[in-house]
C-alpha positions, 0 to 999 in steps of 0.5 A: 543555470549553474549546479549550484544555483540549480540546486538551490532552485530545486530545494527552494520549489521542493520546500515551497510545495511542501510549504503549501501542503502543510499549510493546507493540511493545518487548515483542514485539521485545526481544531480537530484533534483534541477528541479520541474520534477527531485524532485517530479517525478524523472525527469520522468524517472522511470523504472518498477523494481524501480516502482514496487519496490518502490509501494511494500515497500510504501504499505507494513510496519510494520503493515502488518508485524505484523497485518496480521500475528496476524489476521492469527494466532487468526483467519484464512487466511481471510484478505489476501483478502484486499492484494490479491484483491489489484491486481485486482486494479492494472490491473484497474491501468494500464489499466484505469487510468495510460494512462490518467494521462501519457498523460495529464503529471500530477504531482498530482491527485489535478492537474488533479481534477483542469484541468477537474473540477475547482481550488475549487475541487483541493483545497477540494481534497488537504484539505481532502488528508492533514488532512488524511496524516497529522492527521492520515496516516503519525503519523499511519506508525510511530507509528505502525513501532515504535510498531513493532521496540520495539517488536522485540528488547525491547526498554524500556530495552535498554534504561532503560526508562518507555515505553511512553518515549521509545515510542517517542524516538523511533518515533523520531529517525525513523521519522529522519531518514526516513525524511532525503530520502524524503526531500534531495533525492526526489521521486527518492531517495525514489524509489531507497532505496524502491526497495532495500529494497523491495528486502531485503523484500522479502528475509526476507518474504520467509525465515521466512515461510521456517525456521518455516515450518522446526522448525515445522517439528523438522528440516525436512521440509517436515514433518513440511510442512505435519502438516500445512497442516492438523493439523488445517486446518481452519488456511488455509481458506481465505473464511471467514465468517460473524464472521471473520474479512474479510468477504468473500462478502465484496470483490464483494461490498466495498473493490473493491473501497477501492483498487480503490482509494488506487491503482488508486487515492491515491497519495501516492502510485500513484505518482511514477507511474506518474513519469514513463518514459513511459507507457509501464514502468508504466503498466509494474512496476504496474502489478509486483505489483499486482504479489508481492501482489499475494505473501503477504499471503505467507510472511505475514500470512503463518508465522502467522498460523505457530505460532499458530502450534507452540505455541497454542491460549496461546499467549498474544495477536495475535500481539505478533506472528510474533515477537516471531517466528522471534526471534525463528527462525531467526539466530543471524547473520541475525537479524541486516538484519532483522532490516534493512528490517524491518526499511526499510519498515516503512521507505518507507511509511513515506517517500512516504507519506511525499513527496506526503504531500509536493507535494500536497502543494507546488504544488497545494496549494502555486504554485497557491496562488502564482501565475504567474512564480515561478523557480523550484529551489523555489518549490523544496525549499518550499518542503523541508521546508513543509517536515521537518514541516509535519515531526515534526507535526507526531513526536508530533501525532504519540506517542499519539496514544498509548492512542487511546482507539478503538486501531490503527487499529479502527483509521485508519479504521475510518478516511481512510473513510472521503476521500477515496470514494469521492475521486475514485467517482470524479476521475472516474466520472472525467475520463470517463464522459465529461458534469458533472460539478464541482458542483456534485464534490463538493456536493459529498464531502460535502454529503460523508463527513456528511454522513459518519460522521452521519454513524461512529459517530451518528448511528453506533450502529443502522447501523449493516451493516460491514463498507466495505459494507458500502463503497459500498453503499456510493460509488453508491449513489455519483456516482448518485448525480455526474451523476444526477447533469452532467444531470441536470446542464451539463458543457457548453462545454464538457471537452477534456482531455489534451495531453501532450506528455512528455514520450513514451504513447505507450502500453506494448505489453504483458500488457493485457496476463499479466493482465489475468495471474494476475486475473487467479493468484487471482482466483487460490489463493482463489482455494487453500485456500479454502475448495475445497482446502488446508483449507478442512481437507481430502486433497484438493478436486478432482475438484482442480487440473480440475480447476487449469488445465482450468484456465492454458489453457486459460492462454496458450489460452491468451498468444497464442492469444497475441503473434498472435496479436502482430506479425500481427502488426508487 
């Protein structure tokens, strides 16, 4: 086959199976979009296999695809802690939050943040999520999918124009067609093409790692899979040290609230959640989740120490590795699929990031400025309309990017911090204390905002402390100033929490021996990709297969207890 009826084979597989994808998503979502609950919630009917799906492929992208690889092949296994410590979160998910905004029946975060605090803290809310969706998330997913996009299939060749020019052309031509899932299908659109593509996902995840373990191994599988293992096993350690990219103490310190306001306050990622049609669906489609995000060190970073085995440190830079092995490894009549997938994957983010930025306006910024009765027909409108505007904003951001002189990464480290921990102080504050005032919300943000503004811009060179620790720290003293103004100036009246009973609240009865299973997962992971395990060198120590042994037993031990429990109650 030649380059370019090759090229055509592939663009003509990758638009089939998007084709396929768009199809099924319309016959899923038509019908079901004209209502306020039908458009922002899926009328509130979501199942946990489109749940878990949909919060698989908003939270993985190209980024992560080529990111998590480079960081694998340049350094070690180490950052796998920012995918894998996420599943400790979706168990707070399920547990903790999921239950209070089910039974209060909140469309958005800003809406609940109204109903315990005052319509000031909703409006503040809703500034910092829009600035953060609007300047920096939404352009960033574009930008990186676009990164990627080129990468792989080398757009400037393609269209014979300079790289800038490539760059735009191919952010606008992704931004459309993502656009189009969440402005006429709606959340449920959304979760539909997501769960097919999270499908697609983890097919491409899992063969890649295996075709490159046998292209390792000059074909045998074994053999290949026996060099991973002991030619350079550092490659395989996720405890990371200081000089690594993740620090291993960072996950006892700031990236537990990282992860809690990404999985537990986010709207983003937390609004197919609140669309669920019942709890048990909600907490069973949040903990399939935290297993997917148990195997992301196989799909994304596996592949990424298979590069190193196969090319050396001699790479141009470490984001080139996962590129180079897809183009290596991937048969030709599988490539188009490869690029639906990958398509797909920027695809979710964009458009789960544009329908939350359109319901966080429609729905906590015009709804109430409009007051009194607005028809859903109106809303449904104005989201739309704030889509296709949201849309085009990040077409014009999104290729400025490529000047960013700190990179894509620095950026997004850099404003993620100005929203993410006022925003899980006030929710938990919110959540679990029933006197604290509005006005402790409102120094909090205003505190974090100045804080951490001083911290990144003003004495970053004096403040050595790693920015996830940082997190931390910031994190507590604004948990202090909320507790210390509900002491000082107490609610008058303490806030009830609103029952809403729109879907079925009762509980999965296999929740909590799920949840323990997913913890002991994490741990289990961290055991094999550590000293003790496959990154020691001499083989995994004798203490491993004793501990994987305990930590079975207590699972045996947990779900026994369960299924008792579950049986007295009938």
């Amino acid at each position: 086959m030649t380059g370019q009826s090759s090229l055509l084979f592939t663009l003509l597989t990758c638009v089939a199976v998007m084709a396929l994808v768009a199809w099924i998503s319309w016959l899923k979502t038509r019908g079901t979009t004209e209502t306020k609950d039908g458009y922002f919630l899926a009328g509130r009917g979501l199942g946990a296999a489109f749940i878990a799906g949909s919060l698989l492929l908003t939270n993985l992208s190209a980024e992560q695809l080529i990111g998590l690889n480079g960081s694998a092949y340049g350094h070690n296994l180490s950052s796998m802690a920012w995918e894998v410590t996420a599943a400790v979160a979706t168990i707070a998910m399920a547990f903790l939050f999921l239950p209070r905004y089910l039974a209060g029946a909140f469309t958005t975060l800003p809406e609940f943040l109204n109903d315990r605090f005052d319509p000031v803290v909703r409006r503040m809310s809703v500034v910092l999520f829009m600035l953060g969706y609007g300047l920096i998330t939404i352009p960033s997913v574009l930008y990186s999918g676009s990164i990627a996009v080129m990468a792989f299939f080398n757009v400037p060749d393609l269209t014979g124009l300079e790289y800038f020019p490539s760059l735009a052309l191919t952010v606008v031509t992704i931004g459309l067609i993502g656009a189009a899932y969440a402005v006429l299908g709606g959340l449920k659109a959304v979760a539909v093409s997501d769960t097919l593509n999270g499908i697609g996902l983890l097919f491409v995840g899992f063969l890649v790692p295996i075709l490159g373990v046998m292209m390792l191994g000059s074909g045998d599988f074994a053999d290949g899979f026996n060099r991973l293992v002991s030619d350079h096993p550092e490659k395989l350690n996720a405890i990371g040290s200081a000089d690594d990219p993740t620090p291993f103490g960072t996950i006892f310190t700031g990236m537990i609230f990282a992860n809690l306001f990404y999985w537990c306050t986010n709207q983003y990622v937390i609004q197919r959640t609140l669309g669920a049609r019942s709890l048990a669906e909600g907490q069973k489609g949040v903990l399939a989740s935290g297993f997917f995000k148990i195997l992301v060190p196989f799909m994304m970073m596996i592949p990424g120490v298979i590069a190193f085995h196969l090319y050396g440190p001699g790479l141009g830079t470490i984001d080139e590795a996962y590129p180079r092995l897809i183009n290596d490894v991937l048969p030709a009549y599988l490539t188009g699929f490869f690029l639906a997938v990958l398509l797909g994957a920027v695809f979710s983010s964009f458009n789960s990031l544009l329908n939350s930025a359109a319901t966080l306006f429609t729905l906590d910024i015009y709804a109430p400025a409009r007051g009194g009765s607005i028809s859903d027909g109106q809303l449904v409108k104005v989201a739309k309309i704030t889509s296709v505007i949201i849309a085009i904003f990040s077409f014009g951001v999104a290729p400025m990017l490529y000047f960013a002189e700190e990179g894509l990464w620095q950026v997004v480290r850099v404003f993620t911090g100005f929203y993410n921990i006022p925003t899980v102080v006030i929710v938990i504050i919110g959540l679990f204390t029933r006197r604290v005032p509005a006005l402790g919300a409102k120094i909090v943000i205003v505190f974090h905002v100045t804080a951490y503004a001083l911290y990144r811009f003003v004495f970053s060179e004096e403040i050595t402390l790693h920015f996830i620790h940082v997190y931390a720290v910031l994190f507590v003293i604004e948990i202090g100033i909320m507790l210390v103004t509900g002491y000082l100036k107490p609610r008058e009246q303490a806030y009830v929490p609103p029952v809403q009973q729109k879907v079925d609240m009762a509980p999965w009865r296999f929740a909590r021996p799920m949840a323990f299973t997913l913890f002991s997962c994490v741990v289990g992971l961290y055991l094999l990709f550590s000293p003790l395990g496959l990154a020691s060198g001499t083989g995994a120590s004798a203490i491993l297969p004793v501990l994987f042994g305990l930590l079975a037993l207590v699972n045996v031990v947990a779900w026994v207890v369960s299924a008792r429990e579950t049986r007295a109650t009938g």
